[in-house]
KEMILO-370657 format. One record per residue: residue in three letters; x, y, z negated of N, C-alpha, C in turn. Coordinates in steps of 0.1 Angstrom, whole numbers, plus 5000, padded with zeros to 4 digits. Each point is the difference from the previous one (the first is absolute). Example, Ala and Ser with C-alpha at 12.3 -4.5 7.8 and 13.67 -1.06 7.14 Angstrom:
REM KEMILO-370657
Ala513249434922499150125000500950125000 Ser499650115007500950115000499250114992 
***
This chain:
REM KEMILO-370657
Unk500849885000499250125000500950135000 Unk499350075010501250145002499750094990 Unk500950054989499850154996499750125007 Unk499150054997500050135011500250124994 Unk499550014982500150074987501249974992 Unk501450095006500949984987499449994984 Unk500949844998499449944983500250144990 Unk499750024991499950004986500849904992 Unk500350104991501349884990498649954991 Unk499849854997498849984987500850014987 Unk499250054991500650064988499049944990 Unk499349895008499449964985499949904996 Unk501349905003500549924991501050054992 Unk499950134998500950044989498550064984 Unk499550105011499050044987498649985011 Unk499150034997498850045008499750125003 Unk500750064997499750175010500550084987 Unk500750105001500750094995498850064989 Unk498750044999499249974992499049904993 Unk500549905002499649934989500549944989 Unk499049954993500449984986501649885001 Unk499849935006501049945002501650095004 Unk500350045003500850145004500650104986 Unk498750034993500350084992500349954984 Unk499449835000500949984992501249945000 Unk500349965015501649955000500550124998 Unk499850115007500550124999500350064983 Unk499150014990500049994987500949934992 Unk499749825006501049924998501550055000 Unk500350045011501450085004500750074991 Unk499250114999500650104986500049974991 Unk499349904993500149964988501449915001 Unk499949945007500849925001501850115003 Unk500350115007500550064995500650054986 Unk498650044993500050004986500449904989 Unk499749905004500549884991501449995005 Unk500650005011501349985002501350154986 Unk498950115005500750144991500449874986 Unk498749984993499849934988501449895001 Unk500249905005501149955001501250055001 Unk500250085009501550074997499850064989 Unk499450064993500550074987500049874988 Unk499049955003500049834991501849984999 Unk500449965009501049935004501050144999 Unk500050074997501050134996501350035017 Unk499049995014500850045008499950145003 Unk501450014995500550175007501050024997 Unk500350095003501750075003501149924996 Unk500249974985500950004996499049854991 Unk500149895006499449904990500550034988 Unk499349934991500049974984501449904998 Unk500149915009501249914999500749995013 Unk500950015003500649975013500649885006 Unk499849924983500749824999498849945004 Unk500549895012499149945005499749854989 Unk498850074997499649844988498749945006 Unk499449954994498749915002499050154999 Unk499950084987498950095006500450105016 Unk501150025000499950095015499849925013 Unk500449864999499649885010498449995001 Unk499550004989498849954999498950165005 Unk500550114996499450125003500350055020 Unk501649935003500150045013498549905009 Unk500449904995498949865009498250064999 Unk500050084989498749984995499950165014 Unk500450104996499950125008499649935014 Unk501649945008500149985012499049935004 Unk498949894996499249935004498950085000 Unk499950094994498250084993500550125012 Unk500950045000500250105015500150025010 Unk500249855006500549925013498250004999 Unk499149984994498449964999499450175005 Unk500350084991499550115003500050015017 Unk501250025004500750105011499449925009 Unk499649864999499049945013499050074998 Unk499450014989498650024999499550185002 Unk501350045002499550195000500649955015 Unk500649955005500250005018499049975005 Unk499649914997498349935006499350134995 Unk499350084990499350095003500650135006 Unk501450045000500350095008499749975013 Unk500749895005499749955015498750045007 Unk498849954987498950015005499150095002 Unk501050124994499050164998501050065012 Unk501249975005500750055007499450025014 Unk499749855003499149915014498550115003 Unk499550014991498850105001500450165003 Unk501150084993500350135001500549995015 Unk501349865007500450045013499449965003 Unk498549995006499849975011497950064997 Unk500550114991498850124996500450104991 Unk500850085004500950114989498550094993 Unk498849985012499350094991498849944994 Unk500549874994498949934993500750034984 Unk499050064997500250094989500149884982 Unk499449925006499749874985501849954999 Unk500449975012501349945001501350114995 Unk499650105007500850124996500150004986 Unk498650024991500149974988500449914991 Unk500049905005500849874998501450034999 Unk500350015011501550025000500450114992 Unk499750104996500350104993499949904982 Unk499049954999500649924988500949894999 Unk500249985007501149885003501550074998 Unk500350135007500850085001500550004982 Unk498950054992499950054988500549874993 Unk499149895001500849874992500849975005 Unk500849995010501549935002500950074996 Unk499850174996501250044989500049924991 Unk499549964992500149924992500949855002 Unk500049995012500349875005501850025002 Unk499950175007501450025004500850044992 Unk499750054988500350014984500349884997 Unk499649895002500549914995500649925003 Unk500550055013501549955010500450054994 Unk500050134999501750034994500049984991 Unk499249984984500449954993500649835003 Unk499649945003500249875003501749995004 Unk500450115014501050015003501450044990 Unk499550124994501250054985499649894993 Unk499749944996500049894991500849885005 Unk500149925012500349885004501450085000 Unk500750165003500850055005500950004987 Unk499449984986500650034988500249864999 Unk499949925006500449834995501049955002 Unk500349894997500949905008499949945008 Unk499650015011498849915010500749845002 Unk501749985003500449904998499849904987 Unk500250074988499749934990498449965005 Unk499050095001498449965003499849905004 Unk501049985019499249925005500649885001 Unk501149984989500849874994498849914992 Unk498950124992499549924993498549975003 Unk499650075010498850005008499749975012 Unk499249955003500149935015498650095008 Unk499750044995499250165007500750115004 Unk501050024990501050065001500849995016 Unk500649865000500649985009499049995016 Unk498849964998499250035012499950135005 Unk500150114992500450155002501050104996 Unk500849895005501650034999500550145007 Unk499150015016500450155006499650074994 Unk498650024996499650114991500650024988 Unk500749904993500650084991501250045000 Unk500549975013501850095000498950125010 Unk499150025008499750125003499950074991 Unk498949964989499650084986501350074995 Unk501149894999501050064991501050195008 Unk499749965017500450085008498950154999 Unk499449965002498850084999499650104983 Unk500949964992499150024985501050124997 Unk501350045012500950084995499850115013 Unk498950015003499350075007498650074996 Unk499949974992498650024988499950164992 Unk499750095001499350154992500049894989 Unk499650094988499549974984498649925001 Unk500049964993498349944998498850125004 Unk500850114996498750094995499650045012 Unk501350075011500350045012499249885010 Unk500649884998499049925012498549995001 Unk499849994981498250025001499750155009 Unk500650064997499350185004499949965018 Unk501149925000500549995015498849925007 Unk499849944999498949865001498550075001 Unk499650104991499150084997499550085009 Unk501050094999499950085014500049965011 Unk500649885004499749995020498849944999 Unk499250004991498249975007499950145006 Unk500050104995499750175005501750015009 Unk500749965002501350035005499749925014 Unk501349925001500649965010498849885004 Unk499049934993499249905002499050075008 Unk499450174998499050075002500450035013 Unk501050065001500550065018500249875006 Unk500249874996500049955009498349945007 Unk499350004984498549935007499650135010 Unk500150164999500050065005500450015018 Unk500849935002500949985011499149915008 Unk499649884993499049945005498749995005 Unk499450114986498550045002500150055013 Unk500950114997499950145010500149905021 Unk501049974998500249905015498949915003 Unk499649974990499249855005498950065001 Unk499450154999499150085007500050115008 Unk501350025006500050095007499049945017 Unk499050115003499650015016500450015006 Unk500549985016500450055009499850075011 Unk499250105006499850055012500549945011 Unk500049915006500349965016499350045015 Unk500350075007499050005014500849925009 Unk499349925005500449895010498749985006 Unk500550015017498849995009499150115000 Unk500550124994498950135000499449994986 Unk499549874991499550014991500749994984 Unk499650124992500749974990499449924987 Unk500749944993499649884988501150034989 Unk499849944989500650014989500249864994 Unk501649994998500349874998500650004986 Unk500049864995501150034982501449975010 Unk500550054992501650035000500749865005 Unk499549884996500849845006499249995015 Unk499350044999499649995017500550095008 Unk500350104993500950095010501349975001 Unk500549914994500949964999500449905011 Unk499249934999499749905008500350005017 Unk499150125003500550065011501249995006 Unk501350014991501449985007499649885010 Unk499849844995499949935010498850055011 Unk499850115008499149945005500850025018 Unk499449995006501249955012499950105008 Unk498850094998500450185010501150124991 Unk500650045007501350104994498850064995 Unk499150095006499450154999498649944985 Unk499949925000499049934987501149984986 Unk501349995005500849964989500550154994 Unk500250095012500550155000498850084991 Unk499250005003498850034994500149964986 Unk499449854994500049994987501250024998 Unk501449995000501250044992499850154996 Unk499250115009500050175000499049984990 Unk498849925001499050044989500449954987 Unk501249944998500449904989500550074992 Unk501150035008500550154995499250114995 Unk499650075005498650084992499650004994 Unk499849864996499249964987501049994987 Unk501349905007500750074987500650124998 Unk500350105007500050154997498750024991 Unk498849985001499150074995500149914983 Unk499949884998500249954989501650014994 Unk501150105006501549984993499950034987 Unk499650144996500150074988499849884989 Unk499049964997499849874988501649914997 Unk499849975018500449895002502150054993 Unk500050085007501250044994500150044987 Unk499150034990500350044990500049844991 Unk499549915005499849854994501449975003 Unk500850025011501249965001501150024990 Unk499850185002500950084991499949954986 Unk498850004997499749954983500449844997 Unk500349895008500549874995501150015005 Unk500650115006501749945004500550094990 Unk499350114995500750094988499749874984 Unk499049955001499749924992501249884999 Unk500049945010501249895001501550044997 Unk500150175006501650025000500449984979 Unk498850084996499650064990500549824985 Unk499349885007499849934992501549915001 Unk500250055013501449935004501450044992 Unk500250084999500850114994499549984982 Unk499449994998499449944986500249884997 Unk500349915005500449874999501249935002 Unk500850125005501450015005500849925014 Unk498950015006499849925016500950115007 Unk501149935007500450125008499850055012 Unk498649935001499350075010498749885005 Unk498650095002499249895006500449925003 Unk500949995010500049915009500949854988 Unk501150054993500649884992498449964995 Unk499150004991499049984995499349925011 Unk499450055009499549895009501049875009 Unk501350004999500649905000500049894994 Unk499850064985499949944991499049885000 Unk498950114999498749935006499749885004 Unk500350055018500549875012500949954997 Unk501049994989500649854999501150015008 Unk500750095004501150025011501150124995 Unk501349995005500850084996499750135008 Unk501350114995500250115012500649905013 Unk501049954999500949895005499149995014 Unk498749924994499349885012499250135005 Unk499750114993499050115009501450055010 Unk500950064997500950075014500849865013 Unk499749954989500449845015498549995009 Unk499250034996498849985009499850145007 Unk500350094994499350105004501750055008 Unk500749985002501050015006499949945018 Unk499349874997500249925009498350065010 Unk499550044991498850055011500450125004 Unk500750094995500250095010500850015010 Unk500749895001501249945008498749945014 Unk499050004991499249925018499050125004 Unk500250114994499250095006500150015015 Unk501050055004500449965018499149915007 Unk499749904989499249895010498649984998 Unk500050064986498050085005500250085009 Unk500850085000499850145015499149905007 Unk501549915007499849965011499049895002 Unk498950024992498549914999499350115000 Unk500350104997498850115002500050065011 Unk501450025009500250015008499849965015 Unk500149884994499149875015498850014996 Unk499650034990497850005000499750125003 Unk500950125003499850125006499850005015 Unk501249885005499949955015498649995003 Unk499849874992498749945005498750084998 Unk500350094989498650085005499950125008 Unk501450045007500050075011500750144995 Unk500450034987500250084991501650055004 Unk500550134997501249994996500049954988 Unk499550064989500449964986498550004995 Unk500249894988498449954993500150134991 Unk499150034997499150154992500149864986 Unk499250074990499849954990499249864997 Unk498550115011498949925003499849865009 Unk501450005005500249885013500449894993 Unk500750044987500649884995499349864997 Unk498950024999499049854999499550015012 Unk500050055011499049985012500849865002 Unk498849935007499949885005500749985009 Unk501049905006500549915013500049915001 Unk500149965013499949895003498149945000 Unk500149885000498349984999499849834995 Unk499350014992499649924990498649945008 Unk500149835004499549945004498749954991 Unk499750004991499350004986500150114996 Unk498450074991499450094996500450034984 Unk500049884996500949954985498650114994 Unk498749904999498850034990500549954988 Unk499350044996500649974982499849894996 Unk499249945007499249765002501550035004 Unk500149995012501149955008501650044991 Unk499950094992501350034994500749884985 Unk498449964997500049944987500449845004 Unk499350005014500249885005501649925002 Unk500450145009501650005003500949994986 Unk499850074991500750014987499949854994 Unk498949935000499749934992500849865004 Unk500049995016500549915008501649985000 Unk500650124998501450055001500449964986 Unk500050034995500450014981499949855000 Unk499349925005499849874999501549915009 Unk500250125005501349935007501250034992 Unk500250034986500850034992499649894990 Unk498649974994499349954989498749984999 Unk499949924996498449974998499650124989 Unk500749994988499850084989499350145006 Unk501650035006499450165008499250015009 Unk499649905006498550015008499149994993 Unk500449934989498049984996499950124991 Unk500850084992499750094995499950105006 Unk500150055014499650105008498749955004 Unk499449865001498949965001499250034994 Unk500049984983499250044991500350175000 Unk501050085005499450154995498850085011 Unk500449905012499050045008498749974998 Unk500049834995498649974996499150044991 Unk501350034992498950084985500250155000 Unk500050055007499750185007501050064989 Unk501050004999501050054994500950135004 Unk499349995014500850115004498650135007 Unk500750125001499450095001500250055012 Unk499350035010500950005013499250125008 Unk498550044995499650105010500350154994 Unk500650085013500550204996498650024996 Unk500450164994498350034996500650134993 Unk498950074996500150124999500049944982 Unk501050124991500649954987500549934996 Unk500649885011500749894998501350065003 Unk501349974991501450004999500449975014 Unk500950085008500749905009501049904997 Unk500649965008501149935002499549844995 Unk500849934995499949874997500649924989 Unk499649914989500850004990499549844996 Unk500649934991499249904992500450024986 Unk499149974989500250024992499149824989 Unk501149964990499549884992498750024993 Unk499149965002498850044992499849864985 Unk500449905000500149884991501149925005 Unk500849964994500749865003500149955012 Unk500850015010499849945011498850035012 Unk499750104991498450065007500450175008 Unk499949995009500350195005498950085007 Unk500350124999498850095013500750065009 Unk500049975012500650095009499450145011 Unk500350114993499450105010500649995016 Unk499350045009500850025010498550085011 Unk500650105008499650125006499949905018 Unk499349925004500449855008499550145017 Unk501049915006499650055017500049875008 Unk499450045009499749835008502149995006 Unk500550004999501450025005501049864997 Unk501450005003500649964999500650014983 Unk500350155002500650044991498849974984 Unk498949985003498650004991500649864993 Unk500349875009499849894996501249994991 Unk501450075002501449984998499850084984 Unk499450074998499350094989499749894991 Unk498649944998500449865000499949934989 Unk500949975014501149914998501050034985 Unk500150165003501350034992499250004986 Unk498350034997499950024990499749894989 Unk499549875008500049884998501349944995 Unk500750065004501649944995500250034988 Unk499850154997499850034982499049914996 Unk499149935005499049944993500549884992 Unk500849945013500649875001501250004985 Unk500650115001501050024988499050044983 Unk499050035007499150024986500249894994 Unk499749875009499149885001501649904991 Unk500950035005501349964997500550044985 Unk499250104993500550064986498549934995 Unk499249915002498950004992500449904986 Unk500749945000500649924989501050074990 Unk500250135005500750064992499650164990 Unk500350044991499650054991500050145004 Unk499050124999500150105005501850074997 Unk500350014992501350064997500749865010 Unk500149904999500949925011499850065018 Unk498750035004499550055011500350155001 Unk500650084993500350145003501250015013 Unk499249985009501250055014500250105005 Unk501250044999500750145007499450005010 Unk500150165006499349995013500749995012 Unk501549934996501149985011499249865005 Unk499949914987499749865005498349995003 Unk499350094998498649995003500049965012 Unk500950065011499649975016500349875005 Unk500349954991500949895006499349885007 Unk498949994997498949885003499250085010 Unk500050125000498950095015501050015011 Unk501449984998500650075010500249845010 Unk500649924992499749875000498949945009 Unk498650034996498549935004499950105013 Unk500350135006500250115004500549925018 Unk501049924992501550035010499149805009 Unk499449954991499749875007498649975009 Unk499250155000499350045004500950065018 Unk500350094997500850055014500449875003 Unk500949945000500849935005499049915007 Unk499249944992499049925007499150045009 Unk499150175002500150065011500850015010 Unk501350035000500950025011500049855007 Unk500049914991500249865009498949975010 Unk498850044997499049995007499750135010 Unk500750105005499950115005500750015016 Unk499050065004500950005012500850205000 Unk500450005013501150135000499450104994 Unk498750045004499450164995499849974987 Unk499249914995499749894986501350024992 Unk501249965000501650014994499850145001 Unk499950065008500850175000499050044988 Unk498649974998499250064992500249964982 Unk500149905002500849934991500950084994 Unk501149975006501850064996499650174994 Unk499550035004499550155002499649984984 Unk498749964999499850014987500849974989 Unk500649915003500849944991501650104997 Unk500250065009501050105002499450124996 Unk499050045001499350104993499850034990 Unk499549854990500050024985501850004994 Unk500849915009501749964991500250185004 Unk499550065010500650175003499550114983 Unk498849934999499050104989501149984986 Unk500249855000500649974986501249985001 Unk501050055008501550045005500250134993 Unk499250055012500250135008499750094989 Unk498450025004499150074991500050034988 Unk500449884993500149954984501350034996 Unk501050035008501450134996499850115004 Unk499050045004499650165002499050034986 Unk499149915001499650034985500749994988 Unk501349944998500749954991500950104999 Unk500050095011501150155000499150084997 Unk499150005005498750094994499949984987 Unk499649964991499849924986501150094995 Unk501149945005501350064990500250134996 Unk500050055013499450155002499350104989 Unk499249935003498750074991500349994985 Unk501149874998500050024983501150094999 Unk501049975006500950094996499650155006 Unk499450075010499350144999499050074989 Unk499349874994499250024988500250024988 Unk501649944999500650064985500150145001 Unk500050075009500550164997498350055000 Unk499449965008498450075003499149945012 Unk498650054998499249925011499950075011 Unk499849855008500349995015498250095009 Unk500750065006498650095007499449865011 Unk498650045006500249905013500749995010 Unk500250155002501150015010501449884999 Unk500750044989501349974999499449854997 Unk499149944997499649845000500049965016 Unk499250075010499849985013501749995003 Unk500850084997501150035010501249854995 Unk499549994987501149874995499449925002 Unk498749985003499449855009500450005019 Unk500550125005500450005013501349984998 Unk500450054990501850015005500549794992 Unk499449984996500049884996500049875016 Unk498750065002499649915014501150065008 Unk500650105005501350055010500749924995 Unk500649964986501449925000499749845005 Unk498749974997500649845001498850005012 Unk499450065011499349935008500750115013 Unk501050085000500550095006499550005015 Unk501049975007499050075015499349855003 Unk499349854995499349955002498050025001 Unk500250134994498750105001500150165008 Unk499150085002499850125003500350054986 Unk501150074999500050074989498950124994 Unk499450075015499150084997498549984995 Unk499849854995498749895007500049904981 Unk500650014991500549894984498150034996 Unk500549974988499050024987500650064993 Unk499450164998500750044984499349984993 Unk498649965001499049964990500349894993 Unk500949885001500049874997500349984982 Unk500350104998500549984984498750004989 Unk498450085014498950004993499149884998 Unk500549915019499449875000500149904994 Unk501849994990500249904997499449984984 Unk499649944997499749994983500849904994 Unk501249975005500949944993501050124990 Unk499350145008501250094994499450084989 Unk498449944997499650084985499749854989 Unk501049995000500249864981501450064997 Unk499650024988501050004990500949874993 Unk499149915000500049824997501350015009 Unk500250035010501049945010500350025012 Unk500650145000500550095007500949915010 Unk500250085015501049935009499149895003 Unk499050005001499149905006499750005016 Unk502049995001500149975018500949915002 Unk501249994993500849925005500049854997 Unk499449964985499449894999499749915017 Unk499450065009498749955013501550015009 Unk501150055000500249945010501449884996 Unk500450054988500349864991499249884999 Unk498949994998498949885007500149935013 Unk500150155012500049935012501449895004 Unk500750124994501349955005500549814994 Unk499450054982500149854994499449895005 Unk498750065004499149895008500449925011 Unk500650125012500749945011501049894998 Unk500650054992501249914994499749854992 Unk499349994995499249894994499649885017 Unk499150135006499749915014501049925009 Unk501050064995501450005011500349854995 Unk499649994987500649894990499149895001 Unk499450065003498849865005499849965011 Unk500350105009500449945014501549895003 Unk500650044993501149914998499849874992 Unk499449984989499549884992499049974993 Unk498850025009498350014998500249914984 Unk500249855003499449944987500850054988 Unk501049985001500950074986499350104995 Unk499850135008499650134997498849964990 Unk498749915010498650014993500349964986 Unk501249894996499849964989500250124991 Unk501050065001500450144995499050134998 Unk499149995008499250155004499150054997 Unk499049894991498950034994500450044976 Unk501049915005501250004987500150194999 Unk500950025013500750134999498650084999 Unk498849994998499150115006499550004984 Unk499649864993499950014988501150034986 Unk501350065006500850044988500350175003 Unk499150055011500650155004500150104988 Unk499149964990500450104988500649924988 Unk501249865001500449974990501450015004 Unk500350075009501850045001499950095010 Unk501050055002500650135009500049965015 Unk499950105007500449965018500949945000 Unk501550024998501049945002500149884998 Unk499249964985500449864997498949915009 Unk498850075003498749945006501049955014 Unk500550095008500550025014501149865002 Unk500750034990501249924997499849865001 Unk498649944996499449855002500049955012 Unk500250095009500150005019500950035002 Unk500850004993501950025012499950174999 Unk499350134994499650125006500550094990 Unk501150055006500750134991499450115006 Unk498950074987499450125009501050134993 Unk501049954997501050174996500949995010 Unk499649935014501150035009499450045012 Unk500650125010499550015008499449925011 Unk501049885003500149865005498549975006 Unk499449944987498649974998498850135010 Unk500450064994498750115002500450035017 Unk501150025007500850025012498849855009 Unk500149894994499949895004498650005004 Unk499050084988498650005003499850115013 Unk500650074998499650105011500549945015 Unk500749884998500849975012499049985004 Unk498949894995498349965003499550135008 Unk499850054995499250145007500950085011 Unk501150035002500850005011499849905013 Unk500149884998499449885005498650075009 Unk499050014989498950055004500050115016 Unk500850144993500050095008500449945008 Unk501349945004500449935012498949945008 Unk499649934996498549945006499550045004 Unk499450134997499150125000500050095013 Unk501750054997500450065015500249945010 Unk500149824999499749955013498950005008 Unk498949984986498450015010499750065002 Unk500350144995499550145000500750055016 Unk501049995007500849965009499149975014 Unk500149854998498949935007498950085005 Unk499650034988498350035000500050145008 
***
């Protein structure tokens, strides 16, 4: 049976509808259950400076008792976060959920108060001695040499509560802000004489569409619209990167950026070996943007050309037909991973129709154990099904941590991609086999399109980013001087492979990776993913069965050790440029390919 109505995610095997009784007392349940956790740590005397620092039977018996009763909470406030989240993106102006979430906001201070106590505390221990004598201990063995790293990064008690307090009205407010405001913006479009008003992801959308002068169009009204929404939008910026510089410098981080390394599980080391080696292949995005300039008759692609379509896609790729293809393919890796893209399709788990107040872009997020929701903004396209593909891959790594303990499941967001880029890359490939010349060019295209966004793009935002913190310590950024460090960003790393006169200065308003305070630099993570992912594939192309035994292993320990040591299980030193040189050689590969057919054609 054909879909003709992009699904709906079903949300009511979790509660029965966001107002009912069922809802509001798990919801109830929640906080209290916060509350009793407060009661426990003070029970058990965790803070600062324990009562004893000798590891005996009561601090054994008080670590086991915490870790278990917390590891319980943090499922149980994810499941109702998850659940109030799923309703706000995909209806910013459903006002019950908004409400919702604004109390959720309020009780998880409480929750984040009691990280850091939990943290200064494990940080005042012996954690060797600990997990000699406990075997809980030793199952969260990373977390507690993180804790111990982390606890000498810590404000005073008094300082973190204040701190915690305030980003409900701070850095948590500008960013729901960021979202309300986008996920309602209109758009004015005239196309064909007549004008209509679109939300902001369908105008988006537009880039793919296959006329220059329709793509010229919505990029001018896109623009517009974020000129007319900047002022907010910039003052949300200003306010969490003054907030971040602010908490960074308080903590004694020598800069955002160490703090979010930290984070992701990776040195400075492994960030300038990667990010070294991508700029070293800028040359060879040119010369991909360059040959799709050819082909669309262009001297040079404008902004707006960058997703236009090539080549021609012999299949419509409906969203039946996309689920079909996914389900079939993944099965040529595993049954496991086929059948659980089977069940997210069957039990409507994913969210797939644009719409006016719905979030763009695309995301998955764990809603229980093994259980996920995936948003996604779907086009009948190539690139629709490859989307996916990729979001189903986080699913699949959900699915891989469900035996393990929320604090065991905390993954960096280096190693998050690792299973999308992965489920991503076995999708194309299996296209291309089946494709003929125009079919491959359309193909490659996309697939060189997105490695260009999360190359390319993702070091223009990552100079952008930097930018902005370090211009922020002296004072705030006007729109102007935001617009001009979002262009001069895109001139360094996409240089004459665009119309220079033709960027986005607006991009630093579209991205909402750049208003969290939680975890700033929310760019280079994605092309650490791609790159790691490729590299994984490369490894499996070389020794399919070996790898499988290994790969569902590596996907369920991503938050119980570091990248390096994760990588290292595969022969994979990611602190050398070597590695990362090697993934790109993949995508070089590509372009080569690319400019033969592009050539031809």
């Amino acid at each position: 049976m054909t879909t003709h109505v992009l699904p709906h995610w079903d949300m009511t095997p979790i509660f029965p509808s966001l107002d009912s009784p069922e809802f509001e007392r798990g919801f109830q349940e929640g906080r209290d259950a916060i509350l009793d956790l407060v009661r426990l740590f003070d029970q058990h005397q965790v803070t600062e400076q324990p009562v004893s620092a000798e590891i005996n039977d009561t601090v054994v018996q008080s670590f086991e008792a915490i870790i278990e009763r917390y590891n319980a909470v943090l499922e149980q406030i994810e499941t109702l976060g998850t659940y109030i989240a799923c309703f706000v993106d995909t209806n910013s102006q459903n006002t019950l959920a908004q409400a919702k979430l604004s109390e959720m906001h309020q009780a998880t201070v409480y929750l984040a108060q009691l990280g850091t106590r939990l943290t200064a505390w494990l940080g005042a221990l012996d954690i060797d001695q600990l997990m000699q004598r406990s075997e809980v201990a030793r199952q969260h063995a990373f977390l507690l040499r993180q804790a111990k790293v982390q606890s000498q990064h810590l404000m005073s008690s008094a300082e973190e509560i204040l701190a915690s307090e305030l980003n409900v009205s701070g850095g948590t407010a500008w960013g729901q802000l960021h979202s309300n405001l986008t996920s309602q913006i209109m758009v004015p479009l005239t196309l064909n004489g007549e004008t209509k008003e679109y939300p902001m992801s369908e105008i988006r959308n537009f880039a793919y569409h296959p006329e220059r002068e329709v793509r010229r169009r919505a990029y001018e009204a896109e623009l517009a619209a974020w000129e007319r929404s900047a002022l907010p939008l910039a003052a949300a910026m200003n306010s969490i990167k003054h907030e971040t510089n602010v908490l960074s410098q308080k903590r004694h981080w020598e800069s955002p950026l160490d703090s979010t390394l930290f984070m992701n599980s990776i040195d400075r080391q492994t960030l300038d070996a990667m990010m070294t080696a991508a700029r070293d292949s800028f040359p060879d995005f040119r010369r991909y943007l360059q040959a799709k300039a050819r082909l669309l008759g262009l001297e040079k692609l404008a902004w707006y050309d960058i997703s236009a379509p090539v080549g021609k896609s012999e299949r419509v790729w409906s969203y039946d037909d996309a689920a079909s293809f996914i389900v079939e393919q993944f099965g040529a890796f595993s049954a496991k991973l086929s059948d659980f893209a089977a069940r997210a399709f069957r039990e409507h788990w994913i969210d797939a129709e644009p719409r006016p107040g719905k979030v763009g872009g695309a995301y998955c997020a764990e809603i229980r154990k093994g259980e996920s929701r995936i948003l996604a903004n779907y086009t009948p396209s190539y690139d629709g099904m490859s989307t996916l593909a990729h979001e189903l891959g986080h699913g699949y790594h959900n699915l891989n941590l469900e035996h393990r303990t929320a604090l065991q499941a905390m993954t960096p967001m280096t190693l998050a991609e690792t299973a999308s880029i992965f489920c991503e890359t076995i999708v194309r490939n299996a296209a291309l086999r089946n494709a003929g010349k125009q079919e491959q060019l359309m193909i490659l295209e996309a697939s060189l399109q997105n490695s260009c966004q999360v190359v390319v793009d993702i070091t223009s935002r990552f100079l952008f980013e930097q930018g902005v913190f370090e211009k922020r310590l002296q004072r705030e950024l006007s729109i102007e001087e935001l617009n001009e460090l979002m262009l001069e960003s895109q001139r360094q790393t996409y240089g004459d492979g665009l119309d220079e006169s033709l960027l986005h200065p607006y991009m630093w308003a579209v991205k909402g990776h750049y208003y969290s305070t939680g975890l700033p630099f929310y760019n280079y993570p994605y092309m650490f993913g791609l790159l790691f992912g490729l590299g994984l594939y490369a490894q499996y192309q070389r020794d399919p069965e070996t790898f499988k035994r290994g790969y569902d292993e590596l996907l369920s320990s991503t938050g119980m050790a570091d990248a390096a040591e994760l990588a290292q299980r595969f022969g994979i030193d990611i602190r050398s440029e070597a590695f990362w040189r090697s993934s790109l050689d993949m995508v070089r590969q590509d372009i080569d390919e690319f400019e033969r057919l592009a050539r031809e054609a």
